[in-house]
C-alpha positions in Angstrom: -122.7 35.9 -43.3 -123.8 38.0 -46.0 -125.3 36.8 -49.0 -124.2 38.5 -52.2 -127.1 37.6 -54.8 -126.3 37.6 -58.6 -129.7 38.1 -60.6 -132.4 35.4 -60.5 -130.4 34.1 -57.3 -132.7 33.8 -53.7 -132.0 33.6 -50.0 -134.0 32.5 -47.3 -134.9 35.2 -45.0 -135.3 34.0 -41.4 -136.2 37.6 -39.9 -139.8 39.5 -40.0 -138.9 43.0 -39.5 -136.2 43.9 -42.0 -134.8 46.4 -43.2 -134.0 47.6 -47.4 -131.3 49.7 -48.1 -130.5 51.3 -51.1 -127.2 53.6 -52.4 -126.9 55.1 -55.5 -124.7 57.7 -56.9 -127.6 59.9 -57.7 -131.3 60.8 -56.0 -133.5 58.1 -57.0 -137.3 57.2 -56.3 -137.8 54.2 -54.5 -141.7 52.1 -54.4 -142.8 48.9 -53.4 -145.4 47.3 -54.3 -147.9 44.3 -53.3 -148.4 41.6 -55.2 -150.0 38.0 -55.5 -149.1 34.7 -56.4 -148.4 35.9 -59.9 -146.9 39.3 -59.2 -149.8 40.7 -60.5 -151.0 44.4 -58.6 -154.3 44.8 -58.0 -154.8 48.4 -57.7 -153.0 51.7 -57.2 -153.6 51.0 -53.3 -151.0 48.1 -53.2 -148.2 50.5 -54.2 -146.1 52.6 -51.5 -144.7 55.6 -53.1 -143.5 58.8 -52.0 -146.9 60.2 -52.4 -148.2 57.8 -50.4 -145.6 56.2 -48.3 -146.7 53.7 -46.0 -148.6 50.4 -46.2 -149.8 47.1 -43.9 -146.2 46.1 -43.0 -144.1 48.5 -45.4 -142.5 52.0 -45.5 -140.7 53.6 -48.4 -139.0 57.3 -48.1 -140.9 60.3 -48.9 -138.7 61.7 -51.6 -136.2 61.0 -54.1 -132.5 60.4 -52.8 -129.2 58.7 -53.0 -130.0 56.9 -49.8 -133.0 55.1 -48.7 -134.0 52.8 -46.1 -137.5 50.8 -46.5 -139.0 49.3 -43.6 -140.7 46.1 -43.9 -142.7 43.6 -41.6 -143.4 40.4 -43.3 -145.6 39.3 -40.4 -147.7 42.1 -41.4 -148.5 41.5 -45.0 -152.0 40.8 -45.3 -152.4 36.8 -46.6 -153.6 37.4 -50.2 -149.7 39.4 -50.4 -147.0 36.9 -51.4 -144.7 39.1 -53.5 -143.5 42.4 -52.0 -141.3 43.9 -55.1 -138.8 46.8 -54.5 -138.7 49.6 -57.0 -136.3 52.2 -58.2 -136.5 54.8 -60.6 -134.6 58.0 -61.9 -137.0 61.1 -60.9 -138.2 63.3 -64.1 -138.4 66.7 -64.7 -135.9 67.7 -61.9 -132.9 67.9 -64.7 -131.0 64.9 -63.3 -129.8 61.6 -65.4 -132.3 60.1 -67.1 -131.1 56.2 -67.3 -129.3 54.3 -65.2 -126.3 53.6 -67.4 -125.3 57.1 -66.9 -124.8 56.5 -63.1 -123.4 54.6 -60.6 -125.0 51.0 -60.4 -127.5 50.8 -57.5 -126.8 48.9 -54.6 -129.7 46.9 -52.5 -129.0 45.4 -49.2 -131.7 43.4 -47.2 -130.3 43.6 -43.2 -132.1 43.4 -39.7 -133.3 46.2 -37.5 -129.1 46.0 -35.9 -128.4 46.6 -38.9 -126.7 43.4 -39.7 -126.5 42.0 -43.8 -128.8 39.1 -44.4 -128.5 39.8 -48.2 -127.1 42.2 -51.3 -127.7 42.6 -54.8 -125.5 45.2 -57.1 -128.1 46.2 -60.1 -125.3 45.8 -62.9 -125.9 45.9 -66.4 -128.4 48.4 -66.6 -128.1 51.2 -70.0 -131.1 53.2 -71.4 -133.6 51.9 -68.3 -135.0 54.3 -66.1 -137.1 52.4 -64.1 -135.9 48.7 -62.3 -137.6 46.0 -60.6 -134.6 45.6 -58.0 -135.5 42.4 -55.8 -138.6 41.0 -54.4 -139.6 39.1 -51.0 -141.8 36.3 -51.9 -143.4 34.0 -50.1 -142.9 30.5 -50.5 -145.0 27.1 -48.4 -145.2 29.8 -45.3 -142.1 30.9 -45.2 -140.3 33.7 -46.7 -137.2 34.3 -49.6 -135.2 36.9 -51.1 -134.9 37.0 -55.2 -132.6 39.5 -57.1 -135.0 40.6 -60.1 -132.6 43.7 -61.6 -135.5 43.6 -64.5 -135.1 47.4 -66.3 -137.4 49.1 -68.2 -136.6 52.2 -70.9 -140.3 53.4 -70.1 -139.7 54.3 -66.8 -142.3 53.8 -64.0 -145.6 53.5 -66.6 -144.0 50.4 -68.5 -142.7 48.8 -65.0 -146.7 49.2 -64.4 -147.7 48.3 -66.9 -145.9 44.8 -67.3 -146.7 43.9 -63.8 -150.5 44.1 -64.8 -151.6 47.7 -63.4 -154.0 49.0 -65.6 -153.8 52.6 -64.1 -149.8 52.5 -64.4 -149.8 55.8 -66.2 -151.4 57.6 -63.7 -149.6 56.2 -60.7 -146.7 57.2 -62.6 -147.4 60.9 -63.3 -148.8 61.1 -59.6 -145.2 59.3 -58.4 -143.1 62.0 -60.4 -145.7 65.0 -59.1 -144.8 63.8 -55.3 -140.8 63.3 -56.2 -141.1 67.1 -57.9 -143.0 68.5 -54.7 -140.2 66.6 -52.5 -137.4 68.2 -54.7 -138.8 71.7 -53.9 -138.3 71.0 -50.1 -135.3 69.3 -50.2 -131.6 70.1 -49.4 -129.4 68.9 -51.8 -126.5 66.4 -51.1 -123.5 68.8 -51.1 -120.9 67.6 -54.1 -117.6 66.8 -52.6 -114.5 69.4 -53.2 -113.1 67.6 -56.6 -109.6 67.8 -57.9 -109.9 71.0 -58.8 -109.7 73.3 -56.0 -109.0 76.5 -57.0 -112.2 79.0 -56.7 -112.8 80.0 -59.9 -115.8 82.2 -60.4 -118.5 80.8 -63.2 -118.9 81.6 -66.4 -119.2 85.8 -66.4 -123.0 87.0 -67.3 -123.3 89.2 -69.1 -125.9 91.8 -70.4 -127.1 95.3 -70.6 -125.8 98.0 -68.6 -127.7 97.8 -65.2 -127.6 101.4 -64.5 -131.6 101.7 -63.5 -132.1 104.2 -66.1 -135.8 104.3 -66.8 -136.5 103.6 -70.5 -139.5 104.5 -72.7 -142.1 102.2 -74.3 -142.3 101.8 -77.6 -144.9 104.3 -78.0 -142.4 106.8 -76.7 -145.0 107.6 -73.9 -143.9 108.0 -70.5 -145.8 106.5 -67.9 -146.7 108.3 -64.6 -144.3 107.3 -61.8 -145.5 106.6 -58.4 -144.4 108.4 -55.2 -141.2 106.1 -53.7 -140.7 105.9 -50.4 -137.0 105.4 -50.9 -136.8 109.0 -52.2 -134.8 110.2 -55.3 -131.5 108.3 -54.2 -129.0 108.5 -57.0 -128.3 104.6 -57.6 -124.7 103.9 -56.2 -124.8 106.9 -53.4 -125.0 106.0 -50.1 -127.0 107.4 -47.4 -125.0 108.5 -44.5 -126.3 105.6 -41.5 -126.0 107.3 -38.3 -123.0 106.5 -36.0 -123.2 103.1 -34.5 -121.1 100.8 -33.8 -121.6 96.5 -33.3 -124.6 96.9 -30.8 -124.3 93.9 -28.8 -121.3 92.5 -29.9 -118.5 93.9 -27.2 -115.6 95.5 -29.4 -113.2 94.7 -27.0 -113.6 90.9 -27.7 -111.0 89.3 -29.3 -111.7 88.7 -33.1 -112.0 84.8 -34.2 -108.7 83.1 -35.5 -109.0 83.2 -39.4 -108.6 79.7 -41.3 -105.7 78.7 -41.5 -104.5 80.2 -38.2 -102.9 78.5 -35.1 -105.9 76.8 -34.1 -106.1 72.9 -33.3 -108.7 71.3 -35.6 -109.0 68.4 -34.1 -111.5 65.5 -34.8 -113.3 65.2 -31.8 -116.3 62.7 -33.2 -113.2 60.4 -35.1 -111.6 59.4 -31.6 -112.9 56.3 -30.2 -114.1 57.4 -27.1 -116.5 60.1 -26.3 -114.1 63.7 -25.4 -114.1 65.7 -22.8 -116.0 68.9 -22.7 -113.7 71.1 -24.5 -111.4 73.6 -22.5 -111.8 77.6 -24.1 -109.3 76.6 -26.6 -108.4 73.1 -27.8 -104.9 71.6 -26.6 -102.4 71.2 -28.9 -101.8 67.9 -30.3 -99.3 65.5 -28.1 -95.6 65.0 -28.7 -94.9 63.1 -32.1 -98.8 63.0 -33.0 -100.2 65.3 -35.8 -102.6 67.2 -35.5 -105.9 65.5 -37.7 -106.6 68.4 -39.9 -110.7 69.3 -40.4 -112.7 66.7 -42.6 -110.1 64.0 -42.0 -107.0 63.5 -44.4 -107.5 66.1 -46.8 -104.2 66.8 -47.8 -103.7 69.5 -50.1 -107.4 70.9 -50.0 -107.9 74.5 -48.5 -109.0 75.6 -45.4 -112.5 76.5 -46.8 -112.9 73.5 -48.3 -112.1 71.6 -45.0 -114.4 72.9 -43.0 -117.4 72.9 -45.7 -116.7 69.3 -45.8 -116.6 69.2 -42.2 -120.0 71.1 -42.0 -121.7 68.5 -43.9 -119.8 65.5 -42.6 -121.6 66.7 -39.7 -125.1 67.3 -40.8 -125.0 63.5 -42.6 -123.9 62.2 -38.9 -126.4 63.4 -37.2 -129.1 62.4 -40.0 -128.3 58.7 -39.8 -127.1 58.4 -36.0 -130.8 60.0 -35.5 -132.6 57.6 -38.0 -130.7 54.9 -35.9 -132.3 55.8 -32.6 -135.7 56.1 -34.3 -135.4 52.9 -35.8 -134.2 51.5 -32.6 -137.4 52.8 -30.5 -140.2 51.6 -33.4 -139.1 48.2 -33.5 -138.6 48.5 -29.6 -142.0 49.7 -29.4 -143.3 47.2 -31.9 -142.0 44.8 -30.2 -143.8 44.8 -26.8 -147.2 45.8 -28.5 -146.2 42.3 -30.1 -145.9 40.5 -26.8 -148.6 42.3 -25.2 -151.1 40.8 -28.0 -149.8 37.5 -27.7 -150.3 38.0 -23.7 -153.9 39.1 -24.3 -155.0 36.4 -27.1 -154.7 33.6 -24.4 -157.7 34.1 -22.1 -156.4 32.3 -18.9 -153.7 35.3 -18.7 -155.8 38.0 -18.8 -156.1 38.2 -15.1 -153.8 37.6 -12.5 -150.7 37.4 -11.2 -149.2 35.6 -14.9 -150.9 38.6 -16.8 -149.1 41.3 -15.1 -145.7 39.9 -15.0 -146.0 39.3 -18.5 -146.9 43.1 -18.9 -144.3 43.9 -16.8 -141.4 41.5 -18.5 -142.8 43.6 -21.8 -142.2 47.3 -20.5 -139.1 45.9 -19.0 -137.9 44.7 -22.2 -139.2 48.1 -24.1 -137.1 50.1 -21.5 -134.3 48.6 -21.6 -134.3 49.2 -25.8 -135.1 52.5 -25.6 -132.6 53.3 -23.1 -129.8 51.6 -24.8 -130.9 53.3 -28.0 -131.2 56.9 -26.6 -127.6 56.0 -24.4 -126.0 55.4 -28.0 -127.4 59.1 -29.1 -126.6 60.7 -26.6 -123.0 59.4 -27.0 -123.2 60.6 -31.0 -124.7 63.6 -29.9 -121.9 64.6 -27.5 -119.1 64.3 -30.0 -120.7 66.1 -32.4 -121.8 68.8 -29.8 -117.5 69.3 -29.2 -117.3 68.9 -32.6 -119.5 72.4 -33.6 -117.8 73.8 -30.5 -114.8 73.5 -32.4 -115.7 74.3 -35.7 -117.8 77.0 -35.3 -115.5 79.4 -34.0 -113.3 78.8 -37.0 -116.0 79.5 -39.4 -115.3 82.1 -42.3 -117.5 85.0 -42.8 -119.7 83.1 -45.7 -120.0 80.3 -43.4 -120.5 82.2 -40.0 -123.5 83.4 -38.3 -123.9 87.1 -37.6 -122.9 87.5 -34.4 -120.1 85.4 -35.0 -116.9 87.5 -34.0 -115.4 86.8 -37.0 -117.3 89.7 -38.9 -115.2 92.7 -36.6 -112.6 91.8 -38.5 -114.5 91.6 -42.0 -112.9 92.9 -45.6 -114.4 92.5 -49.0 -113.2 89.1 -50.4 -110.8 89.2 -53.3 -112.3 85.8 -54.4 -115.7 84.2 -54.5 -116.4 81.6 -51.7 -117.4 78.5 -52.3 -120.7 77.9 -50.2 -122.6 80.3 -48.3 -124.6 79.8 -44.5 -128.3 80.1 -45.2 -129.5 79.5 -41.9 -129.4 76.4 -39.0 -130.7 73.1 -39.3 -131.6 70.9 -36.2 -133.9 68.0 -35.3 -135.9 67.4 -32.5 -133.6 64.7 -30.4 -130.7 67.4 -30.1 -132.8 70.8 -30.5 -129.3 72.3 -29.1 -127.1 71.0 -31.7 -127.3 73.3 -34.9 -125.9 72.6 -38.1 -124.9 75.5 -41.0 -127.1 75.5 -43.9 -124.0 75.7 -46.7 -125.3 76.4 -50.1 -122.7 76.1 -53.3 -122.0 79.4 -55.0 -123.0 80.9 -57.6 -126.7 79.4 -56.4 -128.3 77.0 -58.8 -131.7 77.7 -57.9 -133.9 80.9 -56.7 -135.1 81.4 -53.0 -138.3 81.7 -52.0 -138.7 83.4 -48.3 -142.1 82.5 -47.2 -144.2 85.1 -45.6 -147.9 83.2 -45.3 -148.9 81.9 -41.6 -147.9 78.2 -42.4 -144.2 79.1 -41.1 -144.1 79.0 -37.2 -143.7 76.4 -35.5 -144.8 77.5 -31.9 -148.0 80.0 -33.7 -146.3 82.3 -32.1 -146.4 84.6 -35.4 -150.0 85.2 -36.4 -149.9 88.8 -37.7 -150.1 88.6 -41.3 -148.4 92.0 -41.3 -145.6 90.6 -38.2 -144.7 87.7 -40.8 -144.4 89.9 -43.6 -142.4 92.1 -41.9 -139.9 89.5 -40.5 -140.0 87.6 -44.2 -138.1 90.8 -45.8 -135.6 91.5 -43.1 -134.9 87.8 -44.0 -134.4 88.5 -47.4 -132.5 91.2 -46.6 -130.3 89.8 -44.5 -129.3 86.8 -47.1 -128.9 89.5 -49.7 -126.8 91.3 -47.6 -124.3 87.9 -47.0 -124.1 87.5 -50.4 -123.5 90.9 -51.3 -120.8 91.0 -48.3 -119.0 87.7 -50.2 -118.9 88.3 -53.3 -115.6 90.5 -54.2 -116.4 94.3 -55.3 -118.1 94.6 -58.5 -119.1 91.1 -59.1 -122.5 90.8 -57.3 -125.6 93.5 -58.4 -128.8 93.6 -56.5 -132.3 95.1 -57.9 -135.4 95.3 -55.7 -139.0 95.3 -56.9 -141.6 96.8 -53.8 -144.5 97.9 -56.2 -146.2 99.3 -53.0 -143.3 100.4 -51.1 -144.2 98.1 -48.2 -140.5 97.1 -47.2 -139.2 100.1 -47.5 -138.4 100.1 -43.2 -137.1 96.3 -43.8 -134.8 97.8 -46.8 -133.3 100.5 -45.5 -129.7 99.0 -45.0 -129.5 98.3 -48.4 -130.8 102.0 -49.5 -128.9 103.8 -47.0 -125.8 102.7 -47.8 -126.3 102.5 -51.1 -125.5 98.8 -52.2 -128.5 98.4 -54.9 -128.0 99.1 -58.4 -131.1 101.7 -58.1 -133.6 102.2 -55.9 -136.1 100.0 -55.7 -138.5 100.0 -58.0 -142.3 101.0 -57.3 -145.7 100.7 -59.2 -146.4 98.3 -62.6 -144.3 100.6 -64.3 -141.2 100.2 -62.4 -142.2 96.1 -62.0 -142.2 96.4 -66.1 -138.7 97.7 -66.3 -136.9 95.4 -63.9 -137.8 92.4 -65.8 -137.8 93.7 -69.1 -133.8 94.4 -68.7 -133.8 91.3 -66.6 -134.8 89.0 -69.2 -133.1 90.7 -72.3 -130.1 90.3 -70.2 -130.9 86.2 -70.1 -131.8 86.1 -73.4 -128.6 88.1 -75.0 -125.9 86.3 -72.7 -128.2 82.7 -73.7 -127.7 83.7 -77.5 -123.8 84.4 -76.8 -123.0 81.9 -75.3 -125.2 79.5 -77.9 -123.0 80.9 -80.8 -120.0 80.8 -79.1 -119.2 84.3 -78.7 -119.5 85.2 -74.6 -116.6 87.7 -75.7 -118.5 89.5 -78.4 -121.3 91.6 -76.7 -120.6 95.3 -76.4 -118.4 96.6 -74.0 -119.6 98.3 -70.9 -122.3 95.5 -70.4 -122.3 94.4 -66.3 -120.5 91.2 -65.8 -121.4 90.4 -62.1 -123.8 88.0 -60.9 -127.7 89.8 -60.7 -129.8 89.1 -57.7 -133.4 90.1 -58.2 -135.1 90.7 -54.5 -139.4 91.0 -55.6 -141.1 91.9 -52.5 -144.8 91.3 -52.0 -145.1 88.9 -54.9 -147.5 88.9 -56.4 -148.5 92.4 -55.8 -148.0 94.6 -58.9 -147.9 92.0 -61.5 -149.8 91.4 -64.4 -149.8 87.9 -66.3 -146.8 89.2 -68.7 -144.9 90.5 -65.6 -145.6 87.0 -64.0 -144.3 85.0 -67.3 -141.1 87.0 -67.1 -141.0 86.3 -63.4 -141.2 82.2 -64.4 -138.7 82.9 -67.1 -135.9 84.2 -64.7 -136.1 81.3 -62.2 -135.9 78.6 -64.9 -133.1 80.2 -67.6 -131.8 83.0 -64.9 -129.3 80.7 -62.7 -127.8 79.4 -65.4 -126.8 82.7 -66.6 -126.0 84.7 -63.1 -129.4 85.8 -62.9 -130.8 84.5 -59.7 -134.1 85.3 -58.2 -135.6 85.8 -54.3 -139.1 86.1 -53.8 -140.8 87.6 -50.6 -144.7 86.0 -50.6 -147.1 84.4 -49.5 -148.7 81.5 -51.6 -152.1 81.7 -50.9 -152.2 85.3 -52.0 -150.9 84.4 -55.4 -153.8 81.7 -55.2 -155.3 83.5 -57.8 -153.5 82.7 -60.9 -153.9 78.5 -60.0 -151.8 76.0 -61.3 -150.1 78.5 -63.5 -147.2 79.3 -60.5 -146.6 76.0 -59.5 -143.7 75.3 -61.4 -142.9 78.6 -59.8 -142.7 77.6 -56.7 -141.0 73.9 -57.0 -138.1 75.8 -59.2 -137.6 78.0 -55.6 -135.9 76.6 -52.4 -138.3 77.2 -50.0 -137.4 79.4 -46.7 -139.4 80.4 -43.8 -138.5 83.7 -41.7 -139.4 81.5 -38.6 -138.7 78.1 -37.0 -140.1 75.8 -39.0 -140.0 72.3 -40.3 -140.4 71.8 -43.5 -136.8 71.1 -45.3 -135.6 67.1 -45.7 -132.1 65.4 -45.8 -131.5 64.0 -49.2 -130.1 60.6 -47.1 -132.9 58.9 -44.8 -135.3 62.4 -45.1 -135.8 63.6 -42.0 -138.4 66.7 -41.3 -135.6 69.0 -40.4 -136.3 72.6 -38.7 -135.1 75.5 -40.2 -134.3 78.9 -38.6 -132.7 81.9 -40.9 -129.4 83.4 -39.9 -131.0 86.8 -38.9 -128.9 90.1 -37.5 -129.2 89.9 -33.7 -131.2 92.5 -32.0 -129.7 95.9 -31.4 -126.7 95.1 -33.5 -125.1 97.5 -36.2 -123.3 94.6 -38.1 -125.4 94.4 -41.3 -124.9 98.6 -41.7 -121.0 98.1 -41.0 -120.6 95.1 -43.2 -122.7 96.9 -46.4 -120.4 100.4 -45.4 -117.3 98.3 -46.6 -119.4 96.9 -49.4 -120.2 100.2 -50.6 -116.5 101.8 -50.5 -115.5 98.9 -52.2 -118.0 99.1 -54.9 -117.4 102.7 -55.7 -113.8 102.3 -55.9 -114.3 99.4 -58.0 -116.1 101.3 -60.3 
């Protein structure tokens, strides 16, 4: 039975390997640290933090989250430990809550590896405190307890330090809030639930200067010399005829996919209670005098879209945890026959013999039989949420679809804004065949960053510098191309910088058919010019909207969202053109100014620390298999692979065709 502490209440604890789980409402850092008889910490080396995350007998996650799960083996604490105290605290400088009494009050559960309650402790009470002391394990004549502490502090992590002794507690907590903002960078974000309010309204319009791509003069009325484009002399807004194609590999004879909302039975295959059948070509209609369960559950009155982007995520969350359940499973399975297999060894008179090697054997046995149950309960997960894709991909719109998705022969420019948008697959590497949609909210609240350096295979099988490079733009081009293709005509502009023309073969879709506001722009003179209009468009729409006024800027000023594409970064740029640069990834989103950036970190080496916040401000994207991205709910190292155009396939030049009628009619 589960013991549910109040504060200064304890619990005996009659289990060594246990587990600490923690909810909140909102990502938060947990710690533990070591301490002796009087809770004092001696030294930054008894603390587990995300920076460094493992200890003798403990494990804390790597990053900040809502969800965390601490490992701990008591039996491993070395003997001068006899207080292990757990640690929360609201990250800084990521623009999330900064006490607790603005959020949800934590929750802390002690339980066994089967997951089974020994203990709980809700952390009311709490106001202006950032930073809690949550419970501790303590250990008391050889045996060990449970306390509920729920002890705040308004000073965050440096006065929790502080007051348990630490005499480096500032610096452990500037180095734990450097590792949370490094984690943040990486991270995907918990996906907010469809509220109340369902109706897709598009954000607040941003407004600024006319984004004709007009070249202006300096203030010295000089002009400067303008480099040879490779793009030409295109008049912005013309498109250039693409030769006749049609879908490539796609057969145009298939029939298209069944829109939402169609006669289609979305049915819960992963809510029955036992494990379904394969599924047939299409899903049999619910029995007589049983409803069909509509996607994400019972969501009466939500839309379609909002079904199945709840479903999408339902199902990424699933797999996270039914995953972190079979690794849990096989560590303790494993730990626990390395366990017996000392205790065999420390007793010299079974070393040898007959006795030795059955008690091997017994051990192995034992471990076998874990690990297969473990990997028998996966597999089960795994094949429900396998029928599960089967049926929901299929029935995936075109913002949430990948490309060769047949759902795109039947595509039309939107009338309204979607509500998320597919940046790629996720997968892990128990069920390498089971791959989730990468959903992103609209309008996107922070900049991408598609990674070109050689850090970004997985298999090495990209080491061409130029090969990566290459692969990195058609990446970009291909998420600026979705975006463009759901946004409705008019409300979604694209500029490209390429100061040495190097993507102009990777480009070519959105130059030929004339999507961009201008061509894109070549040299330090035409770098100069994108962000200058760039940021006087941030900073006008900031000042309207400061005063009050987003009605009262002149008329004829472009209202749709801006998407700046710099290729090459940071090739072309000076240390102005770079400040501008850091300017539109921190003030841009919020005003419909949102940035992509094409490079490769170690060539931007050269400017130091001064890019950093740079970089943690982008989400992170490789143009290869790679895995680098974590789960904001147990943080798993989850690969990432982009949702490129397949080989051979015309549907990126048909798709931006359609975008580019609609746009001229539109205007």
């Amino acid at each position: 039975m589960t013991a549910e502490l109040v504060r200064g209440q304890n619990h005996p604890l009659s289990q060594a390997r246990l587990e600490i789980r923690v909810s909140a409402g909102t990502p938060i850092v947990a710690a533990a640290a070591l301490g002796d008889e009087q809770g004092r910490i001696h030294g930054v080396e008894r603390v587990a933090h995300p920076g460094a995350p493992t200890l003798p007998g403990l494990e804390v996650s790597r990053q900040a989250a809502a969800d965390h799960r601490l490992a701990v083996d008591l039996d491993a604490m070395p003997e001068a430990v006899h207080r292990v105290s757990v640690l929360l605290a609201l990250p800084t400088g990521v623009g999330g809550p900064t006490s607790f009494g603005a959020v949800p009050a934590p929750f802390v559960a002690v339980t066994g590896l089967d997951g089974a309650e020994v203990a709980s402790y809700t952390i009311a009470g709490l106001e202006s405190e950032s930073a809690v002391v949550a419970l501790e394990l303590y250990r008391r004549q050889g045996a060990w307890k449970v306390r509920a502490i729920g002890q705040g502090y308004a000073g965050g992590l440096a006065d929790l330090f502080n007051d348990q002794g630490l005499a480096q507690a500032h610096q452990l907590a500037g180095g734990i809030n450097d590792a949370v903002a490094q984690g943040v960078a990486r991270s995907i974000p918990a996906p907010p639930r469809p509220d109340g309010d369902r109706s897709r309204q598009a954000a607040a319009p941003a407004v600024g200067p006319d984004q004709s791509g007009q070249a202006q003069q300096g203030t010295s009325g000089a002009t400067a010399p303008q480099p040879t484009s490779p793009y030409g002399n295109q008049t912005p807004g013309q498109p250039t005829p693409p030769p006749n194609s049609s879908y490539g590999t796609t057969d145009p004879t298939q029939p298209s996919a069944p829109t939402p909302g169609g006669p289609i039975d979305y049915s819960h295959p992963r809510r029955q209670n036992a494990a379904p059948p394969p599924p047939p070509p299409t899903a049999p209609p619910a029995q007589p005098g049983q409803p069909t369960q509509p996607v994400a559950g019972d969501a009466t009155g939500w839309s379609m879209e909002e079904r199945l982007y709840n479903q999408v995520w339902g199902m990424f969350e699933d797999l996270a945890r039914t995953t972190a359940a079979y690794r849990s499973a096989v560590d303790f399975a494993e730990s626990r026959m390395e366990k017996e297999l000392d205790q065999v060894l420390s007793d010299p008179r079974s070393r040898i013999g007959g006795q030795g090697d059955a008690a091997r054997e017994a051990a192995q046995a034992k471990h076998s039989q874990l690990v297969n149950q473990a990997r028998a309960t996966l597999d089960r997960d795994l094949a429900q949420l396998s029928a599960e894709s089967q049926v929901v991909e299929p029935a995936l719109p075109p913002a949430f679809a990948r490309w060769d998705n047949p759902v795109w022969h039947g595509y039309r420019v939107p009338m309204e804004i979607p509500m998320a948008l597919r940046l790629g697959e996720l997968h892990l590497p128990e069920s390498a065949e089971l791959r989730i949609p990468m959903l992103v909210r609209l309008p996107l609240e922070r900049g991408l960053w598609i990674d070109s350096g050689r850090s970004g295979s997985l298999d090495g099988s990209f080491h061409d510098s130029h090969d990566l490079s290459r692969l990195a733009m058609e990446t970009a081009v291909a998420h600026a191309a979705r975006l463009l293709a759901v946004y409705p005509a008019g409300e979604f502009t694209v500029h490209v910088i390429d100061p040495a023309g190097s993507g102009a073969q990777a480009l070519a879709p959105l130059v030929q058919t004339g999507v961009l506001a201008a061509p894109p722009a070549v040299g330090a003179a035409g770098v100069a010019d994108v962000l200058a209009r760039l940021t006087q468009r941030v900073d006008l729409v900031q000042m309207a909207l400061r005063a009050g006024a987003p009605d009262s800027l002149p008329p004829g000023f472009d209202t749709s969202q801006q998407l700046l594409i710099v290729n090459d970064f940071p090739h072309g740029f000076d240390d102005r053109a770079v400040n501008q640069l850091r300017y539109l990834a921190d003030e841009g989103p919020a005003v419909g100014v949102h940035l992509m950036l094409v490079a490769d970190r170690e060539e931007a080496a050269g400017y130091g620390p001064l890019l950093d916040p740079l970089w943690r401000a982008l989400l992170r994207l490789t143009p290869v298999a790679d895995d680098h991205l974590a789960d904001p709910w147990v943080g798993h190292a989850w690969t990432y692979e982009p949702s490129l155009v397949p080989p051979g396939s015309q549907v990126l030049q048909q798709v931006l065709t359609q975008v580019a009628a609609a746009r001229a009619k539109h205007w």
